[in-house]
N, C-alpha and C positions, 0 to 999 in steps of 0.2 A: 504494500500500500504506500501511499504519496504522505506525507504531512501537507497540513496545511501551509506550512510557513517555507514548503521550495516554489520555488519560484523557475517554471519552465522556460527553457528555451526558446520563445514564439518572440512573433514579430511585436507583440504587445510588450515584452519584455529583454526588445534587443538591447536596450539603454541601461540595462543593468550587464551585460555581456563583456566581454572582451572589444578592444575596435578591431581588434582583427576577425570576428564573427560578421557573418551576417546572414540575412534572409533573404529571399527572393520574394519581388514586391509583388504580388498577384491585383492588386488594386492597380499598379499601372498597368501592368499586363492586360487586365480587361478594359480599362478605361483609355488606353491607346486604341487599343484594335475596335471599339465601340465609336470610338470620335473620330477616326482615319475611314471607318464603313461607313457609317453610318448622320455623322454630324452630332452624334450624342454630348452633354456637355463634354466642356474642357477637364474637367475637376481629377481624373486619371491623367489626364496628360501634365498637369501640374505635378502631382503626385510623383510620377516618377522624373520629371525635368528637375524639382525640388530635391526629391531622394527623400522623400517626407509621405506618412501615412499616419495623419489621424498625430502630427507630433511625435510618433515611438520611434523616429531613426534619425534619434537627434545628435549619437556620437559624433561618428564621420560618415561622410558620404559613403566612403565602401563598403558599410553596412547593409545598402542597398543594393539588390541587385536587381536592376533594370533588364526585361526582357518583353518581347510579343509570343514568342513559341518555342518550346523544349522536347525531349524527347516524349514524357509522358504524357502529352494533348494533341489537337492538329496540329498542324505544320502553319506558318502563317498566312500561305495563301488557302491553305484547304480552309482555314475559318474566312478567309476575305470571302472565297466561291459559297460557304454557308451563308455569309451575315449579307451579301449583296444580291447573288442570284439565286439561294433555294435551290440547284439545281442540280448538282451533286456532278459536274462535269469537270472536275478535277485535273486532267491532263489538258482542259483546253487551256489556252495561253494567253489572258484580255488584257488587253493595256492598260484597261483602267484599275485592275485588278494589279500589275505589277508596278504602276502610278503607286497606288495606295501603299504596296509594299516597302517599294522604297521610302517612301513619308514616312509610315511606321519607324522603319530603319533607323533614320535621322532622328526623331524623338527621343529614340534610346541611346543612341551615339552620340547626343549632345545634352543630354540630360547628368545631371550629379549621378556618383555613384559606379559601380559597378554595371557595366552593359554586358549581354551574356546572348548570344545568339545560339538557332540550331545548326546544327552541321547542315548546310544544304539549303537552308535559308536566304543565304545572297544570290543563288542560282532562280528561287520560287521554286524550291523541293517540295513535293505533292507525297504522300502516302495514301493516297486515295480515299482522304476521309476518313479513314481511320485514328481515330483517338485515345486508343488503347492497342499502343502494336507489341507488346514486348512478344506478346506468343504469335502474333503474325508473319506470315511465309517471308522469307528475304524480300521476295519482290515490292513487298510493302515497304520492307526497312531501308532497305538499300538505297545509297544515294546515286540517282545514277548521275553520272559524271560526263556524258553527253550534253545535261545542261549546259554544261558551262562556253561550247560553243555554240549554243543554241541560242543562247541569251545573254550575250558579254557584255551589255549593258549593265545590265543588273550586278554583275560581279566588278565593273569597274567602278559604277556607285559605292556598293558597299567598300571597295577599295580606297575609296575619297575620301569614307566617311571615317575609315579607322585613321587614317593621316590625317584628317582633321584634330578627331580626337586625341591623337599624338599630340598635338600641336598647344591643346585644352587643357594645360596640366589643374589648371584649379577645376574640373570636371572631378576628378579622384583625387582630391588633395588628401592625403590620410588627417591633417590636423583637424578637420571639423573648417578651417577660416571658410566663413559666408562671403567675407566683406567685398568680394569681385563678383561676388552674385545677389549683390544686395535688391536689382532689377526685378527680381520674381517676386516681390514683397508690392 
């Protein structure tokens, strides 16, 4: 059994942690990929531009880890093809759909914090909808690596966007200093 008096690991409780700890922000997670489909508000897209949820990821920024999609959910265009056309056509390839993606992208690559992408994501890697692959055939897992002549745009963006981010060092300052980002306030 637990006592009352520990105090778990979660993101309510990163501010008690280590700064070298952290959580992956799933409030930006939804709230990016909600407001890049759909026009939902902004309040996730801040969330993770700030590196803030609710106040609890107030050590340092790298406490946060900024993300749209990981191994265990859709891939991020299989939720763009959910959240925009219903239509479950996964291998097709819509510009506005890889429009969306890369915006996504940049949210998380210019936002505070820790940015964490999937393998295959700067390509628009499909798993065909599936959002629960670990026991699914290769063919689902698998990145295939044709993308990347298929759609060299997409890979030279995200290319930009991490030399950007190079570039961004108060992005992951480990001290915590705001004061170069005082703007989001």
């Amino acid at each position: 059994t637990v006592s009352a008096d520990v105090k778990l690991a979660t993101q309510d409780n990163i501010a008690l942690l280590s700064k070298r700890s952290g959580a992956f922000n799933d409030t930006a997670r939804d709230g990016i990929k909600e407001f890049v489909a759909t026009g939902a508000p902004k309040s996730g897209v801040r969330a993770s531009v700030s590196a803030e949820v609710g106040g609890n990821w107030d050590n340092v920024p790298n406490q946060c880890v900024n993300y749209t999609s990981c191994h265990d959910n859709l891939t991020l265009y299989d939720a763009l093809v959910n959240a925009v056309y219903h239509d479950k056509q996964y291998e097709l390839r819509r510009e506005d759909l890889v429009a969306m993606n890369k915006l996504c992208a940049a949210i998380v690559m210019t936002s505070r914090g820790m940015p964490f992408m999937l393998a295959g994501e700067e390509m628009g890697r499909t798993k065909l909808g599936d959002g629960n692959s670990y026991i699914s055939p290769i063919g689902v897992n698998r990145i295939d690596w044709n993308l990347l002549q298929l759609y060299p745009s997409m890979v030279e963006y995200y290319s930009g966007l991490i030399k950007l981010r190079s570039a961004l060092k108060s992005l992951s300052d480990p001290t915590g200093n705001r004061s170069e980002l005082e703007y989001l306030d």
